[in-house]
N, C-alpha and C positions, 0 to 999 in steps of 0.2 A: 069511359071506354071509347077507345076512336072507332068513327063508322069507316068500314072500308067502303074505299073510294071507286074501286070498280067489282062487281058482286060476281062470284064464280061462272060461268059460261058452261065449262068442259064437266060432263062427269062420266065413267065411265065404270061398266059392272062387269064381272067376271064369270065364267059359269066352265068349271073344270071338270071334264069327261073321266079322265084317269091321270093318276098323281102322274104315274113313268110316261114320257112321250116317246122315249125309244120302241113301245110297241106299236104298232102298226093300228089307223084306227083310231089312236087315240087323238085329243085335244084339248085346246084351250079358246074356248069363245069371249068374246069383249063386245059390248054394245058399246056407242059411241052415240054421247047426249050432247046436243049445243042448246039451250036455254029451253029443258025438259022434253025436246024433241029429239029423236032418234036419229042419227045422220049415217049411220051405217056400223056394220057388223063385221070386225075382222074375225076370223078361225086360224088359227095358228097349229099346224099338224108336225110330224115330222117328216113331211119328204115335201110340205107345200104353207104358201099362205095365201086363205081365198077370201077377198072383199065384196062387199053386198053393202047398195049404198041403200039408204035410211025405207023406203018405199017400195025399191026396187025389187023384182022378181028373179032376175038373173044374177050372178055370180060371176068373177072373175078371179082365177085361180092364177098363181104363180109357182114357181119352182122357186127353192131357195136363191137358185143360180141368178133366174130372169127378175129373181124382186131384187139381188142384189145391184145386177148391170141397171137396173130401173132407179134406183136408189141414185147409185152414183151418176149418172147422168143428171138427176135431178136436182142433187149435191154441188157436182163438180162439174157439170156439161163436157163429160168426157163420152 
């Protein structure tokens, strides 16, 4: 059997509030692991998505609208 050559880094866990997100309230959490350490927490809702990095005590929230022009700036430097 071949050893792989570079060993997984990312892992990432789930943890789901309520199946509908069209309710209000509702969510979908993700921890976000870099070599068993926690790098930070997205929350994905339906009216926002709020990042919390791996230690960190405060949050930073977006509207779908401001993660998207965030996104494409960061994409396309438009």
């Amino acid at each position: 059997m071949k050893k792989r050559s570079n060993p997984k880094k990312h892992t990432v866990t789930a943890n789901v509030q309520i199946l509908d997100l069209t309710k209000a309230g509702s969510s979908i959490e993700f921890k976000i692991y870099a070599n068993k350490k926690r790098i930070g927490t997205i929350v994905i809702g339906r009216g926002s998505l709020t990042w919390r990095g791996g230690r960190r005590q405060l949050e930073e929230t977006f509207s779908w609208s401001d993660f998207a022009k965030l996104m494409d700036e960061r994409a396309y430097g438009e």
